[in-house]
VOBA-1610 file (N, C-alpha, C; in pm, whole numbers, padded with zeros to 5 digits, always signed):
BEGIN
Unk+09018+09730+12455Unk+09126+09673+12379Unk+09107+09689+12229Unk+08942+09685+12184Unk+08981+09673+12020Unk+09019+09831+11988Unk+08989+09915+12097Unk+09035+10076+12045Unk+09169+10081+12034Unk+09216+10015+12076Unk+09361+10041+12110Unk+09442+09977+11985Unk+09370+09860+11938Unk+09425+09750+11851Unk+09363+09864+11671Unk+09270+09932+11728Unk+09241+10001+11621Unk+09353+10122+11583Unk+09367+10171+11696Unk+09474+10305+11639Unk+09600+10251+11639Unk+09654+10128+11676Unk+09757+10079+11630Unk+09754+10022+11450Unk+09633+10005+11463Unk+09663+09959+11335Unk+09634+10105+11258Unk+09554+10174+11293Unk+09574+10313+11210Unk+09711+10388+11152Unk+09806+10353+11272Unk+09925+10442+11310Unk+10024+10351+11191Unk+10022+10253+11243Unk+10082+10120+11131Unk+10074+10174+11023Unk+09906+10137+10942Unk+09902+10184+10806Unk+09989+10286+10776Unk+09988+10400+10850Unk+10028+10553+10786Unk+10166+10573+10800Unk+10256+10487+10896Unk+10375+10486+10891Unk+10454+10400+10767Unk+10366+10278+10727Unk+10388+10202+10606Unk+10396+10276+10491Unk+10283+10361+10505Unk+10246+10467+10329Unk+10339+10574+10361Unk+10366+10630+10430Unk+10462+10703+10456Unk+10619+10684+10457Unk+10650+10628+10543Unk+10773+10554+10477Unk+10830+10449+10357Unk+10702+10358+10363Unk+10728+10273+10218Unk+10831+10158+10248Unk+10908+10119+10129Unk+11001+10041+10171Unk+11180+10093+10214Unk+11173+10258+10188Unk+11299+10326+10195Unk+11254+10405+10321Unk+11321+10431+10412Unk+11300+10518+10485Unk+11365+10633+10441Unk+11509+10651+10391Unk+11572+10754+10342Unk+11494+10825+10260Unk+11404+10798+10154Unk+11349+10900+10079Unk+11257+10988+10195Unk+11175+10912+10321Unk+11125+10995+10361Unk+11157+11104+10492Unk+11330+11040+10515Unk+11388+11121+10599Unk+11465+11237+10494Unk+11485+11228+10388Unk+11524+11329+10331Unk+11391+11432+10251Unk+11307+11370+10269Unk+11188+11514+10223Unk+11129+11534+10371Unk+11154+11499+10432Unk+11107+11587+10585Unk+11238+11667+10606Unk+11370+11644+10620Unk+11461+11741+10619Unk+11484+11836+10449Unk+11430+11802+10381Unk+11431+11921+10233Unk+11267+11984+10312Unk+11166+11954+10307Unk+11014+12028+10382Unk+11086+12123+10455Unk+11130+12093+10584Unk+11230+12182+10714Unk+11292+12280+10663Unk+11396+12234+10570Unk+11466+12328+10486Unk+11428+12432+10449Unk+11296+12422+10334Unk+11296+12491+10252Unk+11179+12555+10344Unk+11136+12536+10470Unk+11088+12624+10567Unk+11155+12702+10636Unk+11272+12655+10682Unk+11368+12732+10705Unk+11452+12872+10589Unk+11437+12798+10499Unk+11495+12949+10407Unk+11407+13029+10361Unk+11276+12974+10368Unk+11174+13098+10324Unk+11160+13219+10457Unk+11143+13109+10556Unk+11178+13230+10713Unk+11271+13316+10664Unk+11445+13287+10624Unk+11514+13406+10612Unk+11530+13468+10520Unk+11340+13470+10429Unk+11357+13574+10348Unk+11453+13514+10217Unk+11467+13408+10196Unk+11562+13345+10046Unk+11464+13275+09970Unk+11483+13249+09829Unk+11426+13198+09747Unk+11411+13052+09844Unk+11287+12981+09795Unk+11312+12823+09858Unk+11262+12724+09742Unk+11175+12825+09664Unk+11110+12730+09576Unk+11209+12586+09488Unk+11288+12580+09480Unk+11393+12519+09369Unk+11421+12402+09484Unk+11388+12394+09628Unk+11505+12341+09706Unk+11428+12200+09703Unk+11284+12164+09737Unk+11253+12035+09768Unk+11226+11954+09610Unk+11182+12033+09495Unk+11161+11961+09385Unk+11347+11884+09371Unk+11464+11977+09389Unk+11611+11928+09354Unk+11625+11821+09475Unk+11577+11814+09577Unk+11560+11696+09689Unk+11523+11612+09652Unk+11351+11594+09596Unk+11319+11465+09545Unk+11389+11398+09416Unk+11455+11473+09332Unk+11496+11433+09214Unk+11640+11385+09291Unk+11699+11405+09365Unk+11849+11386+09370Unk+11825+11241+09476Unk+11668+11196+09574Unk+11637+11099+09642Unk+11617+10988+09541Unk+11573+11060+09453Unk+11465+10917+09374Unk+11582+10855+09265Unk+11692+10969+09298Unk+11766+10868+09164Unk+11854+10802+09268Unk+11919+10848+09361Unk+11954+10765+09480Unk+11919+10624+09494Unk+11749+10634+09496Unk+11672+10537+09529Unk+11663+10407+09429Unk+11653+10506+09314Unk+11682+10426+09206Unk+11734+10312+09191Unk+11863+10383+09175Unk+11997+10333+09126Unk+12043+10227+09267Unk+12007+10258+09362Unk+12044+10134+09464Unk+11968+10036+09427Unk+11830+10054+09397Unk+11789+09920+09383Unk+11807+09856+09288Unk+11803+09924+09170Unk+11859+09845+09051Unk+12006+09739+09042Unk+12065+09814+09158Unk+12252+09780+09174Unk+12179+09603+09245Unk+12118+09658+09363Unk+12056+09476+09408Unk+11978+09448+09341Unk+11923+09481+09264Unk+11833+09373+09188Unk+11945+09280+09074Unk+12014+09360+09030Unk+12117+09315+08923Unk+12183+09206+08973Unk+12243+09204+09111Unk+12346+09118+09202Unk+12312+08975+09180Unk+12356+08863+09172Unk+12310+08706+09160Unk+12294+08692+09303Unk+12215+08624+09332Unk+12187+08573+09449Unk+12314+08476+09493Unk+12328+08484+09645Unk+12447+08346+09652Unk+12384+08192+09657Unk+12464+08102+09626Unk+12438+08003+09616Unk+12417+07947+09780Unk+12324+07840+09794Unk+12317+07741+09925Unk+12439+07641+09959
//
């Protein structure tokens, strides 16, 4: 049992650091990664594709949270 309780908690950690508190940033750089594996296969430039991914996630990411952080809380 503690093996078991061990790679659960292994798996845990790395899904936490990995995903974080957004999952979208890290479903969109595994589909920009894919991508830009996919267009180097057919022979196309790819370099430009995941740096314009993370920049177009993180302001995404941004700007949502800033929008809720700004919001007043409702009253009780």
């Amino acid at each position: 049992m503690i093996v078991v309780r061990w790679i659960r908690a292994f798996v845990d950690f790395w899904i936490d650091f990995i995903v974080g508190d957004d999952w979208t940033v890290a479903a969109t750089v595994l589909v920009a990664l894919l991508a830009t594996w996919g267009l180097h296969r057919a022979g196309l430039p790819a370099w430009w594709l995941l740096p314009a991914a993370v920049i177009g996630i993180a302001t995404v990411s941004l700007r949502r949270a800033t929008t809720r952080a700004g919001r007043p809380t409702p009253p009780r």
